[in-house]
N, C-alpha and C positions, 0 to 999 in steps of 0.2 A: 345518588344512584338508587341505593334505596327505597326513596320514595317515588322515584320515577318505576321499580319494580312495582312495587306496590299498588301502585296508581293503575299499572298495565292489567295486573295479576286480578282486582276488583270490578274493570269493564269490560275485559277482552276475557274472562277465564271462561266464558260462553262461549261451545264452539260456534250457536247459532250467530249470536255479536259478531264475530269474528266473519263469519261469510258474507252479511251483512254489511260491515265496514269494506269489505273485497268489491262487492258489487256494487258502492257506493265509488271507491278507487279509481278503478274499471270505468265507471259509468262518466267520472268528472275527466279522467284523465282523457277519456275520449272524446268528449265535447272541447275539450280547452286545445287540445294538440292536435286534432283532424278535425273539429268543430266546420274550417275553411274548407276543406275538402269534400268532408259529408256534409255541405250545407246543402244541398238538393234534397239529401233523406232526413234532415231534421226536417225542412220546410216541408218536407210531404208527413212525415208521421204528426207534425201538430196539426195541419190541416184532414187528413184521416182520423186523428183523434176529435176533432172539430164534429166532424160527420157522422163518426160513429155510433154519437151518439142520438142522431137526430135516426138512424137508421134500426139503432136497438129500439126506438122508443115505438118506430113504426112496425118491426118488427114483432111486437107484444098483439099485434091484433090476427096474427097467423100467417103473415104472408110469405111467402119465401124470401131467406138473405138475398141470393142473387140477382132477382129482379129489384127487391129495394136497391141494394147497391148500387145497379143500372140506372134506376130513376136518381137519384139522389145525385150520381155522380153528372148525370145528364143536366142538372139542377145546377152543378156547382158549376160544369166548364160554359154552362149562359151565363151565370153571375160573372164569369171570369171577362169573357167575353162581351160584357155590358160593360164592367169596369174599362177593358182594353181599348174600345173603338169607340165608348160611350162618355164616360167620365173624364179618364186621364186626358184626352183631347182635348176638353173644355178648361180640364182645369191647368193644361201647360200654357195654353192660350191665353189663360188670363196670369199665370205665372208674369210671361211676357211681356203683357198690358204693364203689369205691376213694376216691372223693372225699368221697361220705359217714362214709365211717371216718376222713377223717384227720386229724380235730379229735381222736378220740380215741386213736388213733397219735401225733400231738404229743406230746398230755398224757404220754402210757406215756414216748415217748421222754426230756422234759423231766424226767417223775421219777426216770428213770437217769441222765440228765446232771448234776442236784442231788446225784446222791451221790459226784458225782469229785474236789466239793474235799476230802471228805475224805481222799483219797489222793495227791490233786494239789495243794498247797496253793496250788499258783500259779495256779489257777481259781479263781474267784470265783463266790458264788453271784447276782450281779448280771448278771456276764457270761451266764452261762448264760440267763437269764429273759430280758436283753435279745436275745441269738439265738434263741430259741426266738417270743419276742416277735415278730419280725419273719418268722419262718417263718411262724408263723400266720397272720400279716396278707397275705402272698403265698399261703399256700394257699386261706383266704378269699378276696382277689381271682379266682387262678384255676379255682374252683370257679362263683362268680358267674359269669364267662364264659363257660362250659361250659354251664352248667346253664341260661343266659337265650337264649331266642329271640325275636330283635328283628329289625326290618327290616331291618337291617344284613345280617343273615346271609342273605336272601333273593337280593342281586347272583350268590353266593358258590354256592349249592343250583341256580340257573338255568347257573351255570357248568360245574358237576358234569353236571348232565341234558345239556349241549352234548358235554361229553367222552363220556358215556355215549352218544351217540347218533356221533358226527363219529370218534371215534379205531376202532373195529371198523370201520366203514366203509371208512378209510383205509387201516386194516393190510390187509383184504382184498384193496384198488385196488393195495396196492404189492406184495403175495406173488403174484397173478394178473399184473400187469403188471410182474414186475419186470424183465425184459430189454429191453422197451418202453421205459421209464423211464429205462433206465441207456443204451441206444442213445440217445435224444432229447439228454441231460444230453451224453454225450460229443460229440456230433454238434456244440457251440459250444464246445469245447474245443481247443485245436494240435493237427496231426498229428502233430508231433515231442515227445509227455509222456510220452519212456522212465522219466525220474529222477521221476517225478509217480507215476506207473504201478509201478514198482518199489518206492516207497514205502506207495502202495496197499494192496498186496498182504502185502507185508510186516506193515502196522498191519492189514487187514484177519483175519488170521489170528489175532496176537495179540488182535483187540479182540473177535471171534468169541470164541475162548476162553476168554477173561475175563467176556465179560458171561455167556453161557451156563452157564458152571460158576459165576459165583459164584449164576446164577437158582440151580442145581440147590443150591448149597450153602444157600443160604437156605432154602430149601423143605423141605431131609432135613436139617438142620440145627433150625428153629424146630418140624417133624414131631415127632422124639426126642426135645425138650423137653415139648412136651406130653403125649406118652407118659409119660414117667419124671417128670413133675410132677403129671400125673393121679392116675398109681400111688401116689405116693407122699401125694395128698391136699394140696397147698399150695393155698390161695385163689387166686385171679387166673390160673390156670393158662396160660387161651388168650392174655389180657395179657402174662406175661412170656415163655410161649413168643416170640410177635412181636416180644418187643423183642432177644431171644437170636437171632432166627430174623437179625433187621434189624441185629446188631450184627457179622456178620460183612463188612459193609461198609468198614468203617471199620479197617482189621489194625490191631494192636499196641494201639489205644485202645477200640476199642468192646465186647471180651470184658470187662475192665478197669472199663469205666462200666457196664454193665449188671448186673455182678458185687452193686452196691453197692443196685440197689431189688430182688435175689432175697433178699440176703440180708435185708439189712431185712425187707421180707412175713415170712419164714421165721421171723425172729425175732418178730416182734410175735404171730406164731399158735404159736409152739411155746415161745419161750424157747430159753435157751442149753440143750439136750436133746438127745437119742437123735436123735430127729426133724431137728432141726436140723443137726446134725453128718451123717445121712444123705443128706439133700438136697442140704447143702454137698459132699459124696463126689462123688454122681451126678453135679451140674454139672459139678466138675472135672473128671470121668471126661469126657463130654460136649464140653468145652472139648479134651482132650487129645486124644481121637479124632478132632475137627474139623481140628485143628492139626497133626495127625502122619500120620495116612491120609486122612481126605476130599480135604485141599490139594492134597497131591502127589497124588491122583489125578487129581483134578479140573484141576489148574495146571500138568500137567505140560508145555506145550510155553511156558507163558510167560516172558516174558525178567523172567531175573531181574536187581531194582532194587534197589541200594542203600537200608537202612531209614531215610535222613535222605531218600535221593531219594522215598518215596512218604510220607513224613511231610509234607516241603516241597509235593509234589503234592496232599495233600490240604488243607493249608491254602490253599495258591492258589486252587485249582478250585471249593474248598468255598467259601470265601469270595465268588467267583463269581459262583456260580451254586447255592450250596446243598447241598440232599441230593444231588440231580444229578451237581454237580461233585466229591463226593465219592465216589458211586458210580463215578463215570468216573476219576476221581481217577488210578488205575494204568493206564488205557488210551490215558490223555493221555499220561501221562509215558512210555509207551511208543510213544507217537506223536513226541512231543519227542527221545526215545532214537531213532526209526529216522532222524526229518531230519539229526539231526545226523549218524548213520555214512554216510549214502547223499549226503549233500552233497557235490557236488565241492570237492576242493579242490587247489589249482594249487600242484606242487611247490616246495619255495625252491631258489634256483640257490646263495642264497650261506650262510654260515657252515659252522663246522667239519665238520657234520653233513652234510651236503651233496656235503663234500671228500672224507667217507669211503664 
């Protein structure tokens, strides 16, 4: 007990720590237990965090807040609306195509797989029928899912029309009121939250630059792909663009998983070919440019994380809270990064270190 005193008495004897820890409390407790419920005003404050900052920057040249805001928001509910009638159309379309082929995708695959005992003798041709067996019966299942509309899915379409209708609203109410908002919120906070406030600032910039750039990276990132997959003729184009565009989420693992249904497509349309070998070029090309100039342009003021620290970060957050927490994944752990450098912490008087 003792040392559990002690331990308290050396991080928390700060009354600023201690408010700090509270608004930290506060902040998680409310994400993880109404997370579901406030999911309207999360998804609107990251996407007004998103803008706001495109707004402050046009802002700097004199113009008035409220008409940026208007323009900007004018800006976003076209984007939206290109997505909705434009994109998602095309790309459930070909979802569809997709799911239709891949009974006969299977088959193709299953009869290349039946020719590896002969060079493999330690495969079986039982093994192989019994894997492929069970892929079928999973892609069967989630094809049935997909393709049935039941009342079930009705809760689910009323939810969607709630978002469409409550999240624009909200990003609007928080980009027009943002200093409003942020005066009320501090107004029930201490007047003494330097170590609160410091931290703030500090996460504030980096999680600016992180969410911002990785939007932009997603966007000229899954852009390129469609270009260079259009060009070059591959099936599913706007599909795998989106999943290339959505896999720079995830560093080090999601180029890697997404790597495995281009080439698949590529191969079940071309074979091992000209074609094939092409496609595979461009992507890598793609991946390389992403990885070696977009990053560092786009990441340059972020703190940089050790690869096991945003590995660990993404299975925590992700686990979570989902794609969310995996999206957020580096700006938590860069959240975690600043409390622990900005924490007080109260000298030791004693040992050698100390002496010297």
């Amino acid at each position: 007990m003792n040392l559990i005193k002690e331990w308290f008495q050396r991080y928390f004897s700060d009354p600023q720590a201690v408010v700090l820890a509270l608004l930290l409390l506060i902040g998680f407790s409310v994400v993880v237990f109404m997370g579901e419920m406030l999911a309207p005003v999360l998804a609107s404050l990251v996407i007004a965090f998103l803008l706001d900052g495109i707004i402050d920057a046009i802002q700097r040249y004199g113009a008035p807040r409220t008409r940026i805001v208007i323009l900007v928001f004018l800006i976003f509910m076209t984007f939206i609306f290109f997505l909705l009638f434009g994109v998602i159309p095309l790309m459930w379309g070909q979802v569809l195509e997709l799911i239709r082929e891949l009974p006969n995708y299977v088959s193709r695959g299953q009869a290349a797989l039946l020719q590896l005992p002969q060079h493999y003798p330690l495969i079986t041709e039982s093994q192989i029928t019994e894997i492929t067996g069970l892929i079928q019966k999973e892609i069967t299942t989630l094809g049935q899912r997909i393709l049935s509309l039941s009342l079930s899915s009705i809760p689910g379409m009323i939810t969607v029309l709630v978002y469409l209708i409550l999240v624009p609203l909200l990003v609007f109410f928080f980009l027009k009121d943002k200093n409003l908002i942020i005066q009320w919120i501090t107004s029930f906070l201490p007047a003494e939250r330097k170590l609160s406030t410091d931290v703030w600032r500090d996460v504030d910039v980096q999680l600016g630059n992180y969410v911002r750039g990785k939007f932009w990276e997603i966007l000229i990132v899954g852009i390129s792909t469609f270009i260079v997959f259009s060009l070059l003729g591959i099936k599913y184009a706007i599909l795998l663009s989106v999943l290339v565009g959505l896999s720079v989420v995830v560093p080090y693992i999601g180029a890697a998983v997404v790597t495995i249904p281009v080439a698949l497509v590529a191969w079940f349309q071309w074979g091992w070919g000209g074609d094939f070998l092409w496609l595979m070029v461009a992507y890598g090309i793609i991946q390389a440019l992403d990885g070696n100039v977009l990053v560092p342009i786009l990441f340059s003021e972020v703190v940089n994380l050790h690869p096991v620290a945003i590995i660990v970060a993404i299975l925590v957050f992700g686990g979570l809270w989902g794609f969310w927490g995996v999206f957020f994944a580096i700006p938590l752990a860069t959240l975690v990064s600043a409390i622990l450098v900005a924490w007080p912490r109260p000298l030791r008087e004693e040992g050698p270190l100390a002496a010297e």
